[in-house]
N, C-alpha and C positions, 0 to 999 in steps of 0.2 A: 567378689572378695579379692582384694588381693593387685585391685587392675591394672595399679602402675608398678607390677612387678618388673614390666618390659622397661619401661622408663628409666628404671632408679639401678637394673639390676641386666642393661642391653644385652642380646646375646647368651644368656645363662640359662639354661634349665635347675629347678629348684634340686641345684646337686651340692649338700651343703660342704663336703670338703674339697671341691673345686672352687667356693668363692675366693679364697684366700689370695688364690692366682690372680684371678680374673680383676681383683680389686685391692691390690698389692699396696696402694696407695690409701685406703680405708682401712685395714684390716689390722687389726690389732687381735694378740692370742694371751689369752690369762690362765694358768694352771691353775687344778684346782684344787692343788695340794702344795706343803712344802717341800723343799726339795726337789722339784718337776715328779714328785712322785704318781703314778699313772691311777693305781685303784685302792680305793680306800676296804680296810680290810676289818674295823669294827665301828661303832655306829661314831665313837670319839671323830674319824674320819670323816664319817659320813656328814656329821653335823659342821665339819671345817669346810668341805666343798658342797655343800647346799646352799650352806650358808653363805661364802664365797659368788655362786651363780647369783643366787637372790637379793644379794646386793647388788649386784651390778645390773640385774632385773629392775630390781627398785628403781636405782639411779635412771637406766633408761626409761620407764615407763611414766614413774611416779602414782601414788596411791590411786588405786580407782579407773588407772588406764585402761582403755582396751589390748590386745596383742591378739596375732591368728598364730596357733600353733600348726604347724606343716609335720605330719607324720607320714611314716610311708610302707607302704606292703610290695611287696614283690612277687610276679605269677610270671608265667610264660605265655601267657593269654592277653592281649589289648584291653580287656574289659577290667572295668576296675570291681575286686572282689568285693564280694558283697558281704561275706566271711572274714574280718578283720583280728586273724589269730596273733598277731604281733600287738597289736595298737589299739584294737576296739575297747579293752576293759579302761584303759589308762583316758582312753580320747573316744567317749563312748559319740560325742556327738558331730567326731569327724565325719566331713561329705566328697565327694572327690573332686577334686580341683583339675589336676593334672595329671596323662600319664603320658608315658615317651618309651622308646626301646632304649634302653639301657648300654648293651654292647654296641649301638650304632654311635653313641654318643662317650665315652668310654676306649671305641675303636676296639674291643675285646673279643676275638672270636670263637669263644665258645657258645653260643649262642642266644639265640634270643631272652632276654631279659627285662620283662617290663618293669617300669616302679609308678606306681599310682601313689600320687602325692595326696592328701586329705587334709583339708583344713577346717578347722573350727574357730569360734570366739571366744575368748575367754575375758574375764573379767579383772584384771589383778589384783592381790594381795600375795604376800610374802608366805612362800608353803603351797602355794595351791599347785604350782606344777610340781612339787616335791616328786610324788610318785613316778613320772614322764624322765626328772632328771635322776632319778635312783639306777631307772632300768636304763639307761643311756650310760650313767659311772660305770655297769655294772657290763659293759658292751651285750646289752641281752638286745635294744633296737637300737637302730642307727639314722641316718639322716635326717634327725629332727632339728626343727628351725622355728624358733620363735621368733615371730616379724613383727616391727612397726605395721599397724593397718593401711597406712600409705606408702608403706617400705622404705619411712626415710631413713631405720636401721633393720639389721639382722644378725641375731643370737643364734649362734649352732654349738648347742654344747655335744662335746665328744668324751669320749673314757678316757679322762685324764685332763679335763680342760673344758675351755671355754673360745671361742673364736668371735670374735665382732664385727662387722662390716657397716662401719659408720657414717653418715651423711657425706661428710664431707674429711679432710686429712685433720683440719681444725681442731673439731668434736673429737676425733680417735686420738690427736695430743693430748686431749685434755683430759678424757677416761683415762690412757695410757699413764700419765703423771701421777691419778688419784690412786692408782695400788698398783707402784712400780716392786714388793717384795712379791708380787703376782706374777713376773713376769720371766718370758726364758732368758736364763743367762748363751743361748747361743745366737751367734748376729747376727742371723736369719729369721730370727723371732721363734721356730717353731719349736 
């Protein structure tokens, strides 16, 4: 799963708020609120930035795509948990893909810190990651990253937004155009 992550995505560990750097030329950032406002606070909210993500879900995917959703747990142990208390209920058929030491990569020294990434397939329709992107609005998980199967994009939604890393600078004008009241008014994008 997942095998030309190295290809599409050189150098990167699947650390989804470092892509933005790394692919500053790709990258395009959508709020998912008006007003850059960060967390929706009754479901009126909720249904603007779901709605919001699963649009631009759609768009990229289109009815009936595939996409690997990328979740991730955290231990201080190499081995990837087999006790998925963050992500198991939402991503029951996550497997582990990837793990790496976290502070090595990070440069953080407080210590060791693993993150086992886990991926599964899913099958699209509009709504179906609803529950994945609820608890991500709500910052209860983090690092989650819905990828093209061949990684020719990647979706990382965070509390408060949406992040894109698009094939090429081409595709990210042309998202970027289709819902410019989406986006930040500061000229750094973020």
């Amino acid at each position: 799963m997942l095998t030309d992550w190295s290809r599409h995505f050189p150098g990167c560990d699947p650390v989804a708020h470092e892509m933005k750097f790394a692919f500053p030329e790709r990258w395009v950032r959508f709020h998912s609120l008006p007003g850059s406002k960060r967390y929706p606070e009754d479901e009126s909210e909720y249904a603007i930035a779901l709605g919001r993500q699963n649009r631009v879900l759609d768009e990229l995917i289109g009815r009936g795509g595939r996409v690997v959703l990328l979740t991730t747990e955290y231990s201080d142990s190499e081995a990837s948990p087999s006790d998925r208390p963050a992500t198991g209920e939402v991503d029951p058929l996550g497997r582990p893909w990837q793990s790496f030491l976290m502070h090595e990569t990070d440069q953080d020294p407080t210590g060791p810190t693993f993150w086992h990434i886990f991926a599964s397939e899913w099958m699209w329709s509009p709504g179906i990651l609803d529950p994945i992107l609820r608890l991500v609005a709500d910052d209860v998980i983090r690092n989650v990253m819905i990828v093209h199967p061949e990684c020719a994009w990647l979706f990382h939604p965070y509390d408060g937004g949406m992040d894109l890393i698009l094939e090429s600078s081409a595709v990210r004008d042309l998202i970027r155009a289709s819902h410019p009241d989406w986006l930040s008014s500061r000229p750094d994008g973020l």
